[in-house]
C-alpha distance (Angstrom), angle and dihedral (degrees) to the residues before:
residue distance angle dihedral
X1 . . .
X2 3.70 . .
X3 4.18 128.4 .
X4 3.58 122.8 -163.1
X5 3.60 121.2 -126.6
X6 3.79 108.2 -134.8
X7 4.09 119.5 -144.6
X8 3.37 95.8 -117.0
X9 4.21 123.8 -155.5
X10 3.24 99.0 -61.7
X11 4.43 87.7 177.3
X12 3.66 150.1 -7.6
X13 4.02 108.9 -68.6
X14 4.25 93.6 -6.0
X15 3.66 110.1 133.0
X16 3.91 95.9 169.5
X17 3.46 150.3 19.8
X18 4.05 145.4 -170.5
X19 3.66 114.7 -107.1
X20 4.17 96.7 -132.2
X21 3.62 105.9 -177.2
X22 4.07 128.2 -1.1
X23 4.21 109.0 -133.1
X24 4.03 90.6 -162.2
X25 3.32 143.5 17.4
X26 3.59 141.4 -139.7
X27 3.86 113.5 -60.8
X28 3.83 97.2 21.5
X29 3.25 108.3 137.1
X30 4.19 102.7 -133.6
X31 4.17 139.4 -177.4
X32 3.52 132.0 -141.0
X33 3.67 129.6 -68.1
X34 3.96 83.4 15.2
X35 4.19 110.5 143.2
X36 4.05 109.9 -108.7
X37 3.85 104.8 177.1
X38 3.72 135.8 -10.3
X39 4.30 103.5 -132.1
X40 3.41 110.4 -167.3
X41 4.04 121.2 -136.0
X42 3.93 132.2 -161.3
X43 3.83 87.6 -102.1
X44 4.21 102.5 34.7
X45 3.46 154.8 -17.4
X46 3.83 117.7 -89.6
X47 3.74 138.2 -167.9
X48 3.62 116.7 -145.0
X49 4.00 112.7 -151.7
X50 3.77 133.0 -153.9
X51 3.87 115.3 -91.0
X52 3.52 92.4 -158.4
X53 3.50 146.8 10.1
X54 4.11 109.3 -99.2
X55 4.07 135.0 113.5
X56 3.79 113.8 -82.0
X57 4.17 113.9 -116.1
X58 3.28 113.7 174.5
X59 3.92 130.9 22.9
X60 4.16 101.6 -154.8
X61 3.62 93.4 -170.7
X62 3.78 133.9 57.3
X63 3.91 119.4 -149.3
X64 3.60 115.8 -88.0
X65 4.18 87.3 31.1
X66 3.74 129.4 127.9
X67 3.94 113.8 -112.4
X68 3.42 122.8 -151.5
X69 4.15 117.4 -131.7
X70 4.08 106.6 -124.4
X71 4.07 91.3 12.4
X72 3.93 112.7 102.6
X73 3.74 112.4 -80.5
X74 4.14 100.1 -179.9
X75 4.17 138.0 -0.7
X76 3.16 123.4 -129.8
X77 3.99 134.8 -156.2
X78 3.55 115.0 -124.2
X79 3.38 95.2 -171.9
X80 3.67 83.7 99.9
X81 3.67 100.3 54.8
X82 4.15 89.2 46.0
X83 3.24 88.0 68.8
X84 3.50 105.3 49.2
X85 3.65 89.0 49.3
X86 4.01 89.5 60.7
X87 3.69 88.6 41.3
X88 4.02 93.0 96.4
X89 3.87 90.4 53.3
X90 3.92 95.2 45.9
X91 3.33 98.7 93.3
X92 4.04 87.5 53.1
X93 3.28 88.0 57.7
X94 3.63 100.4 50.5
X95 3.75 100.2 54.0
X96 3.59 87.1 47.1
X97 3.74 94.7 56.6
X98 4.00 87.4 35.9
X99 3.99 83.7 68.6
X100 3.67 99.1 43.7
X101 3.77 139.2 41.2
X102 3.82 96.0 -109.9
X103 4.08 111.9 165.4
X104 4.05 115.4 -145.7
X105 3.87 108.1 -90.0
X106 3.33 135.1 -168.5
X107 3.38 119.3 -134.7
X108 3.99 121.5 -153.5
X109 3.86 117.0 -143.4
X110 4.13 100.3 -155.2
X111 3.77 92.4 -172.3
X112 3.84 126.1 53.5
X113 3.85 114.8 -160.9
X114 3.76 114.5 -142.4
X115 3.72 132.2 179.4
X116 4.12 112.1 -124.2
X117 3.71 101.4 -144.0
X118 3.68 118.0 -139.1
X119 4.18 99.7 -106.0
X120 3.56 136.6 -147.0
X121 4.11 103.3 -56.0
X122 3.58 100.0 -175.6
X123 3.69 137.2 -39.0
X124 4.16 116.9 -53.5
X125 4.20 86.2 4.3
X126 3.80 109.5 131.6
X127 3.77 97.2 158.1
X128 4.22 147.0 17.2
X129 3.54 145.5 174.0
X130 3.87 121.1 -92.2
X131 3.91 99.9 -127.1
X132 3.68 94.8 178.3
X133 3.68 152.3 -3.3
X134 3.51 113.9 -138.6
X135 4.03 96.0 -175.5
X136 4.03 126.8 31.6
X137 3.84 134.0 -141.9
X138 3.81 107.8 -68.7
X139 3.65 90.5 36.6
X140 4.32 127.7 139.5
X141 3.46 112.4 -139.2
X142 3.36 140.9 179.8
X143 4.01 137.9 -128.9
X144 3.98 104.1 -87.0
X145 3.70 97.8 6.7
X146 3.72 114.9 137.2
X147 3.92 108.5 -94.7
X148 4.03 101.3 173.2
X149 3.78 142.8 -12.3
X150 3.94 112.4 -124.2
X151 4.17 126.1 -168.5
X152 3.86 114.7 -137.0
X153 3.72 117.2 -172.5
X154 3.90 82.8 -108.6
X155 4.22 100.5 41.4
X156 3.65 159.3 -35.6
X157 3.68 111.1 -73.4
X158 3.65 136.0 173.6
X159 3.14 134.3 -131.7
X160 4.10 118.7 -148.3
X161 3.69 131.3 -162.5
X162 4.07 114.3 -92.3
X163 3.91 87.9 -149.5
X164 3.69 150.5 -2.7
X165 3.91 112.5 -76.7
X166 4.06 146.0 100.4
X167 3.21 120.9 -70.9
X168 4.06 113.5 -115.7
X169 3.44 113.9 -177.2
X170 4.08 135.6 -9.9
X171 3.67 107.5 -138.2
X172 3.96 94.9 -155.2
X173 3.85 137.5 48.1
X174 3.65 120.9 -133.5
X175 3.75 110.1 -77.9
X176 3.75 93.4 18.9
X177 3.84 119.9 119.4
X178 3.75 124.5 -107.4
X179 3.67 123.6 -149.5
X180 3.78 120.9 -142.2
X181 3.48 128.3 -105.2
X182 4.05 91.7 18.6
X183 3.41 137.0 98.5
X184 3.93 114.6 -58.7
X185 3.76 96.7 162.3
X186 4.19 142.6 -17.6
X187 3.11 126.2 -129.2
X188 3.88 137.3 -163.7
X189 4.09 108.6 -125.6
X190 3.96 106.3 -142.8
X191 3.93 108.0 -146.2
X192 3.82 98.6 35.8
X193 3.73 115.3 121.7
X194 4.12 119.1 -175.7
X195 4.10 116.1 178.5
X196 3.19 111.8 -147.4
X197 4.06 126.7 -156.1
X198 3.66 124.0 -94.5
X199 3.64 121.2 -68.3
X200 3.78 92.2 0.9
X201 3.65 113.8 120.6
X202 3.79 113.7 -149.0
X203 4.05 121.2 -149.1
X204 3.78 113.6 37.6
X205 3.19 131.3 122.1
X206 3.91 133.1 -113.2
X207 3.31 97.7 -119.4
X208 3.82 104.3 54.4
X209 3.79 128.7 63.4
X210 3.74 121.6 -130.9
X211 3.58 139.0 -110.2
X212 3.65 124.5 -161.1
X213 3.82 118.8 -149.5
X214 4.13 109.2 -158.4
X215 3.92 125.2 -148.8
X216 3.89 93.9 -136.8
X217 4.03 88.5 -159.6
X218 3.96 96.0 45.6
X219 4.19 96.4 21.8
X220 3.29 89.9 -144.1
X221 4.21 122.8 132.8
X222 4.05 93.7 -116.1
X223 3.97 90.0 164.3
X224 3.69 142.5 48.2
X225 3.41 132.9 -179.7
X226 3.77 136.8 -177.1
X227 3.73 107.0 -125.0
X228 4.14 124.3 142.0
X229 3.82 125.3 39.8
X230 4.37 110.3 -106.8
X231 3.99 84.6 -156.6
X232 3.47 117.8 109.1
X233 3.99 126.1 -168.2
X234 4.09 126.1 -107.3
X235 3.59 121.9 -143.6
X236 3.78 97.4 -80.9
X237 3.79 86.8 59.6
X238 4.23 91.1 -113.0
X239 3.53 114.3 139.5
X240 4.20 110.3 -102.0
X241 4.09 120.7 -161.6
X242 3.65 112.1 -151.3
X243 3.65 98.4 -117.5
X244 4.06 118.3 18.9
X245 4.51 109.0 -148.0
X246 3.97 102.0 -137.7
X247 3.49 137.3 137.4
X248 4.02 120.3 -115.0
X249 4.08 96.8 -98.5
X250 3.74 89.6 42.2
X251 3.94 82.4 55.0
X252 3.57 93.3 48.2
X253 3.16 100.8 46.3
X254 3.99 89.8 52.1
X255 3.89 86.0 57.3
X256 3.77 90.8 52.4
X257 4.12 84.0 53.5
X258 3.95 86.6 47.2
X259 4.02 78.2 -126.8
X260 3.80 115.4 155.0
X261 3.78 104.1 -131.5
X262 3.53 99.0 -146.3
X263 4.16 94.3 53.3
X264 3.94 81.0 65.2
X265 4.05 131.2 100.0
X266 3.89 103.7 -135.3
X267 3.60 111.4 -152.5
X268 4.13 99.9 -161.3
X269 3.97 124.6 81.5
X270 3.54 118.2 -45.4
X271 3.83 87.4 5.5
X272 3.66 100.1 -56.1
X273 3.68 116.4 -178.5
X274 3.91 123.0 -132.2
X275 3.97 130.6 -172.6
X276 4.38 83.6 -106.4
X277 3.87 79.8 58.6
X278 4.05 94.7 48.8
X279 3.67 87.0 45.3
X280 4.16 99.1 49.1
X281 3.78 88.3 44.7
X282 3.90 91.1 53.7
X283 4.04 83.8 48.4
X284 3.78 92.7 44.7
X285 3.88 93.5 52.5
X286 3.75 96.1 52.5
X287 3.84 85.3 47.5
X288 4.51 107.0 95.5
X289 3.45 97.9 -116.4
X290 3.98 87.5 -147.2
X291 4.30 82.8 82.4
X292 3.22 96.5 104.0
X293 3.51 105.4 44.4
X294 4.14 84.9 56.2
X295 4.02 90.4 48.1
X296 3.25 87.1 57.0
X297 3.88 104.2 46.9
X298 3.92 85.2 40.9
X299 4.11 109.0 104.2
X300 3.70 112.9 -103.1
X301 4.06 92.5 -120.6
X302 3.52 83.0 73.5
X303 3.53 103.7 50.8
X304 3.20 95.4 46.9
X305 4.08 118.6 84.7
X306 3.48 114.8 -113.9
X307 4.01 99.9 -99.8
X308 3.97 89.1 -164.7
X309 4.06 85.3 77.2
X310 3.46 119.8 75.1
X311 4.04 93.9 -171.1
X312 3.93 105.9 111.2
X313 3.90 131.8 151.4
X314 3.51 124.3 -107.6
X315 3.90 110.3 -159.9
X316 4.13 106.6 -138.4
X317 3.33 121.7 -127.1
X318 3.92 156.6 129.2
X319 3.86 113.4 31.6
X320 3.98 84.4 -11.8
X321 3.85 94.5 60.8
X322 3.85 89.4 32.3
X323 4.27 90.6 53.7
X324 4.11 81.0 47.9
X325 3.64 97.9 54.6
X326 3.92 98.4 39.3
X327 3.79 94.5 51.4
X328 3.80 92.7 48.1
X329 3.73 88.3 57.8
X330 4.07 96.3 46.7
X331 3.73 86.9 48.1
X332 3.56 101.2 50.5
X333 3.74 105.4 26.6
X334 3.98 92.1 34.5
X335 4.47 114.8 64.5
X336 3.90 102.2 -146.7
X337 3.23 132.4 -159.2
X338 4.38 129.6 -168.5
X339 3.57 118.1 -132.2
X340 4.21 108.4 178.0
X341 3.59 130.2 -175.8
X342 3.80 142.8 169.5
X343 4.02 118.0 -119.8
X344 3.93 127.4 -164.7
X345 3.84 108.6 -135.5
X346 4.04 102.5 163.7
X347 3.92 81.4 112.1
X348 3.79 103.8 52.2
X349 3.99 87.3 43.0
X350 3.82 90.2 52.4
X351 3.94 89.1 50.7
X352 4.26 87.6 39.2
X353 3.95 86.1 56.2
X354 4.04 89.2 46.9
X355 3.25 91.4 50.8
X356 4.16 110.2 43.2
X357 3.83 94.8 73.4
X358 3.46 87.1 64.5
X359 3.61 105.4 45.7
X360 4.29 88.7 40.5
X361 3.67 77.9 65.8
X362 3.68 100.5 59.2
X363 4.19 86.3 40.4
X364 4.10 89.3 -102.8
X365 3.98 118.1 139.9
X366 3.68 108.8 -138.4
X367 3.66 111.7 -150.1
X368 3.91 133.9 158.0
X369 3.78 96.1 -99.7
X370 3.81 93.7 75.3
X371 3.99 85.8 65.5
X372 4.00 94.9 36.5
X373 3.66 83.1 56.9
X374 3.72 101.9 38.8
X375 3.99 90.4 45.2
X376 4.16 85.0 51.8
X377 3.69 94.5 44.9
X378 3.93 89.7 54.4
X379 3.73 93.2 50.2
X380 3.49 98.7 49.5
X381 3.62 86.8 61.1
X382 4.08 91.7 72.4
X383 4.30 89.2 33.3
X384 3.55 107.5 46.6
X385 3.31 93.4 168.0
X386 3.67 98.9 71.6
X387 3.81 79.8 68.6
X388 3.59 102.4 56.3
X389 3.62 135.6 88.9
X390 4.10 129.5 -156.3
X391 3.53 124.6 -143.1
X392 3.59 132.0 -100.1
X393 3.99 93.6 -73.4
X394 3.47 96.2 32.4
X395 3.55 93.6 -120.3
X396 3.91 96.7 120.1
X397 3.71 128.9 46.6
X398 4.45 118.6 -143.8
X399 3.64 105.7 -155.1
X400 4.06 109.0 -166.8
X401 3.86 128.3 -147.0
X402 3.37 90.9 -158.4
X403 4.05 119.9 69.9
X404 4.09 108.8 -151.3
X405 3.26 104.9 -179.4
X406 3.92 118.9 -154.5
X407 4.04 126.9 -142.7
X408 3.67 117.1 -165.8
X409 4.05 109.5 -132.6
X410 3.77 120.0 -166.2
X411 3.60 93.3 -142.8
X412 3.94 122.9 166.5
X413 3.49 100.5 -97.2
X414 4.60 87.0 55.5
X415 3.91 129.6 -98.4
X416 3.65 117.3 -2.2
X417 3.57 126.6 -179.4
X418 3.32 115.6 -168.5
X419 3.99 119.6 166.8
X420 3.72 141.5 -143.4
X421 3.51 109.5 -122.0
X422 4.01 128.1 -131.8
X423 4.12 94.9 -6.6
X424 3.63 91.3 167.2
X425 4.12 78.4 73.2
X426 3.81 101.5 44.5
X427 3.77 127.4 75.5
X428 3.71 122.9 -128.1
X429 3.49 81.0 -93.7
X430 3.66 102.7 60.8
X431 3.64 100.0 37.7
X432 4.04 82.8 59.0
X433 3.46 93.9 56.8
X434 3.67 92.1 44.0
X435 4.20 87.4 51.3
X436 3.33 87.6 48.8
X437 3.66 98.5 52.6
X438 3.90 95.8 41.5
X439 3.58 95.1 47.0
X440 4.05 85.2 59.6
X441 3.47 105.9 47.6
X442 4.28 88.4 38.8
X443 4.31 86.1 58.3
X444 3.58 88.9 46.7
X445 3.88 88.8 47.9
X446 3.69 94.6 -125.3
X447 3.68 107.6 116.8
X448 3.95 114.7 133.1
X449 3.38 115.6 -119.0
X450 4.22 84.6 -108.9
X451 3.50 90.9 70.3
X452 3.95 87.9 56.1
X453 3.53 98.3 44.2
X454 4.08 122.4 82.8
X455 3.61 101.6 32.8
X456 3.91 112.0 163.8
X457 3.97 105.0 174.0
X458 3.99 124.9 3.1
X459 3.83 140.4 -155.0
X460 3.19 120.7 -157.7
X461 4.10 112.6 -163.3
X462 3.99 103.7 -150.5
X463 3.76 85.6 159.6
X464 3.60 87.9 77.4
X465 4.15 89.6 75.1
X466 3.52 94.5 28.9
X467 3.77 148.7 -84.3
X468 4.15 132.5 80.5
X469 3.45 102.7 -115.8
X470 3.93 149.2 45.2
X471 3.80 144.0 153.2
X472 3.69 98.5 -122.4
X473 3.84 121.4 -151.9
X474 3.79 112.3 -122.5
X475 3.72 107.8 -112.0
X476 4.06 95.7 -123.4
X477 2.96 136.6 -92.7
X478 4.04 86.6 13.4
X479 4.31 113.3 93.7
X480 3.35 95.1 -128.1
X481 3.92 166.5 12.1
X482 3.42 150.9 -165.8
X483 4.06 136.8 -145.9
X484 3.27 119.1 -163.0
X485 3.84 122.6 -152.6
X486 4.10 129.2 -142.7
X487 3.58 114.3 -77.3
X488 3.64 115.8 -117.0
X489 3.72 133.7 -168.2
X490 4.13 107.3 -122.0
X491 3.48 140.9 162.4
X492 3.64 122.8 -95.8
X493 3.63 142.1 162.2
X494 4.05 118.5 -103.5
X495 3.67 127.2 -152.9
X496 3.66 88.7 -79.0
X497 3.68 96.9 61.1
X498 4.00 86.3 -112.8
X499 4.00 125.5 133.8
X500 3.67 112.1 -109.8
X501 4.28 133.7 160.7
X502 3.98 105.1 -111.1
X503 4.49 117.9 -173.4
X504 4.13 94.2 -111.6
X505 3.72 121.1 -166.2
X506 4.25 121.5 -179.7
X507 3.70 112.7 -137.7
X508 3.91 120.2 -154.6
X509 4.03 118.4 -161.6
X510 3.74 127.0 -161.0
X511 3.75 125.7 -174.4
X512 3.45 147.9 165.5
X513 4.14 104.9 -99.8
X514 4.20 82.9 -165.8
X515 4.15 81.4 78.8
X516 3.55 111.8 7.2
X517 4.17 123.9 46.1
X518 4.02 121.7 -156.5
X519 3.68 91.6 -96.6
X520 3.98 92.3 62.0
X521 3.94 97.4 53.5
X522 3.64 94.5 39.0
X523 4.41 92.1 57.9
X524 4.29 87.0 36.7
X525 3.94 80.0 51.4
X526 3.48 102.0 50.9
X527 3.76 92.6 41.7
X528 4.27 79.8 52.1
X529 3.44 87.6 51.4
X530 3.81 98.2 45.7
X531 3.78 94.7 59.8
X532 3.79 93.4 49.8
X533 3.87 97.5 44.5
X534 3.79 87.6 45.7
X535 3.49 109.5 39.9
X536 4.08 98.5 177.7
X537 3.88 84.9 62.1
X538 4.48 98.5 52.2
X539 4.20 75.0 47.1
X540 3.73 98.1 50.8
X541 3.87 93.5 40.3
X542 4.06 84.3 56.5
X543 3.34 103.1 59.2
């Protein structure tokens, strides 16, 4: 069986390389750390060395070619390393066989196990939260079925199966935090067949001896279990595999630690050891191995957490810690300023309450956020710079052409906002059936990260849960936002100078005073305001 080497990140921002110059060729036999290729990037020349030792199948590259970074670069053979992992037990093996008759067989393996390596979420993503498993070890599964929710710090994705097969082993507990491009789960391939060479037993581990169990009638080894530890102990009593798996820096870095690599527990594939591993050994020695002897003798009172106190600790993280960190750096990079206001909208609910019957018909939700948006879309038109953004310095100023409108959802993963895109293109109409599709897949936590890219200008409708007004944080790096409060029925003088219930709604504005002043947001909200007060004029001015 073969394993692909994947080009790793080789720098900051490089997503591809030349290969130069190819240092073997397929069917040389090669050891680890040995160079392979030199790829060349836009900023160097780099040599890419053997993880491990094996026989080199397949070259996926010519010279002169454009690699891709995390898209397989070499195979490998790992014929090699099955046989050094049954190299403890062969000397089992071969006093058994000494006794009896046995005849070389060779055994078929009819599933492969592979890792599925957590991919490329999103852009800049390198790690997430497993929300859910949606199978368990032992499990069949099919090509594209669902295998496991993860959280980025953008959304809820999920993570299908690649093939048909069982599922092995899940790498990650619930709640724990997966790293991309390793190991999230393995997974038996049904259909697979590898032969392996005569008297070499594939599948078993390193770190367990072998014990062969003979058919007397056939004398053939039908049987093998893992029974006695191939270890064996250094000098300082530590526990020392024969061969540790780790790649060069991980083996430099041990050095720098004065860590023998083989005393440590790898916790990759096959044992592979990481810096995280380096780092928990290091905290593991200076831990008295006599602690769990005195948990144990310690009464169970104490061990137990005092159930009387409801105080407990809540690590933050995903869209939670994500929310945290964005809204500290609009606060305290961003000067805001409020603007509020107080708009009349008995006639857009009139025409809302027209229109519904209709659009239930065609299986459309008609809510007010079609018109907010509509109404906003319009007035941008005539103050473009409420749909700008500056750069980091504020020394440049972005203005868009197209007006993607955000909506803040309180969905059950936190704060989402998602945005319509272009709805100075879309009809009332289509931005409602694009609201009413976003809002969906944001509660269910499923938005791509797409849909929460490109934002220009948000609302964020607190009125929804209550209350009539906010001070909104502006949804960086965009100049401003707007909360709108509950609408309430109150009394209010008409034309006439007669009492009559009018549908109220508070609006709260936040923007950026480093681009727009108080006198800006209060005309671009009182042309807002116009449109959704008068609804014949936002209609007229679309046409």
């Amino acid at each position: 069986m073969s394993k692909d080497f994947i080009l790793p990140d080789i720098g900051e921002g490089i997503v591809e390389c030349e290969v130069v110059e190819w240092l073997v060729a397929e069917g040389d036999t090669i050891v680890e750390d040995q160079p392979v290729c030199d790829v060349m990037t836009d900023k160097a020349l780099v040599q890419i060395p053997a993880m491990s030792d094996g026989v080199v199948t397949k070259l996926y590259y010519q010279k002169g070619e454009i690699a891709q970074v995390h898209q397989p670069l070499f195979a490998v053979s790992s014929a090699q390393e099955s046989a050094q992992e049954v190299s403890p037990a062969q000397g089992v093996v071969e006093q058994i066989m000494d006794h009896a008759p046995v005849k070389p067989t060779n055994l078929t393996v009819n599933e492969v196990v592979e890792d599925f390596l957590l991919p490329d979420i999103g852009e800049g993503i390198v790690e997430c939260e497993v929300v859910d498993w949606l199978v368990a070890e032992g499990d069949e599964v099919k090509e594209d079925q669902a295998i496991c929710d993860v959280m980025t710090d953008k959304a809820l994705v999920q993570i299908p199966a690649k093939s048909d097969g069982i599922i092995e082993k899940l790498y990650y507990e619930k709640g724990e935090i997966a790293k991309v491009h390793q190991p999230l789960f393995a997974i038996a391939i049904k259909g697979s067949t590898a032969v392996a060479e005569p008297n070499v037993v594939a599948n078993v581990s390193q770190s367990k001896a072998t014990t062969a169990v003979l058919d007397k009638e056939s004398s053939n080894v039908v049987a093998i279990s893992t029974t006695a530890s191939s270890a064996k102990v250094n000098n300082s009593g530590q526990l020392v595999t024969q061969k540790a798996v780790a790649s060069p820096a991980v083996r430099r870095l041990a050095r720098e630690m004065n860590l023998d690599i083989r005393t440590v527990n790898g916790s990759g594939a096959k044992g592979r050891v990481y810096k995280e591993d380096l780092v928990a050994h290091t905290q593991q020695a200076q831990t008295p191995y006599v602690a769990a002897s005195v948990i144990q003798q310690q009464p169970q009172a104490e061990l137990t957490q005092n159930t009387s106190d409801s105080s407990y600790v809540e690590p933050i993280k995903g869209i939670k810690a994500v929310m945290a960190k964005a809204m500290q750096t609009s606060v305290s990079t961003i000067p805001h300023f409020t603007f509020s206001d107080e708009i009349d909208l008995t006639e857009i609910v009139k025409l809302r309450k027209q229109l519904k019957p209709e659009y239930e018909k065609q299986g459309i939700k008609l809510t007010m956020m079609p018109f907010f948006m509509k109404a906003m879309s319009l007035a941008i038109k005539q103050f473009p710079v409420m749909n700008s953004q500056p750069n980091d310095d504020c020394t440049e100023l972005t203005y868009f052409n197209d007006h993607n409108i955000g909506m803040a959802v309180d969905s059950k993963v936190g704060l989402l906002v998602p945005n319509i895109k272009s709805c100075q293109n879309k009809s009332i109409k289509e931005i409602a059936i694009a609201v009413m599709e976003m809002t969906e897949l944001a509660r269910e936590g499923r938005l791509s990260p797409d849909k929460l890219k490109g934002g220009t200008i948000s609302i964020s409708n607190i009125g929804a849960l209550g209350g009539t007004t906010a001070t909104p944080i502006i949804n960086k790096p965009e100049v401003a936002i707007v909360a709108l409060g509950k609408m309430q029925t109150l009394p209010r003088f008409n034309d006439k100078g007669e009492v009559e219930a009018r549908q109220l709604m508070n609006v709260s504005w936040s923007g950026d005073h480093r681009v727009i002043d108080g006198g800006t947001i209060a005309r671009f909200n009182n042309l807002w305001t116009q449109y959704l007060q008068n609804p014949s004029s936002m209609i007229m001015d679309m046409i």
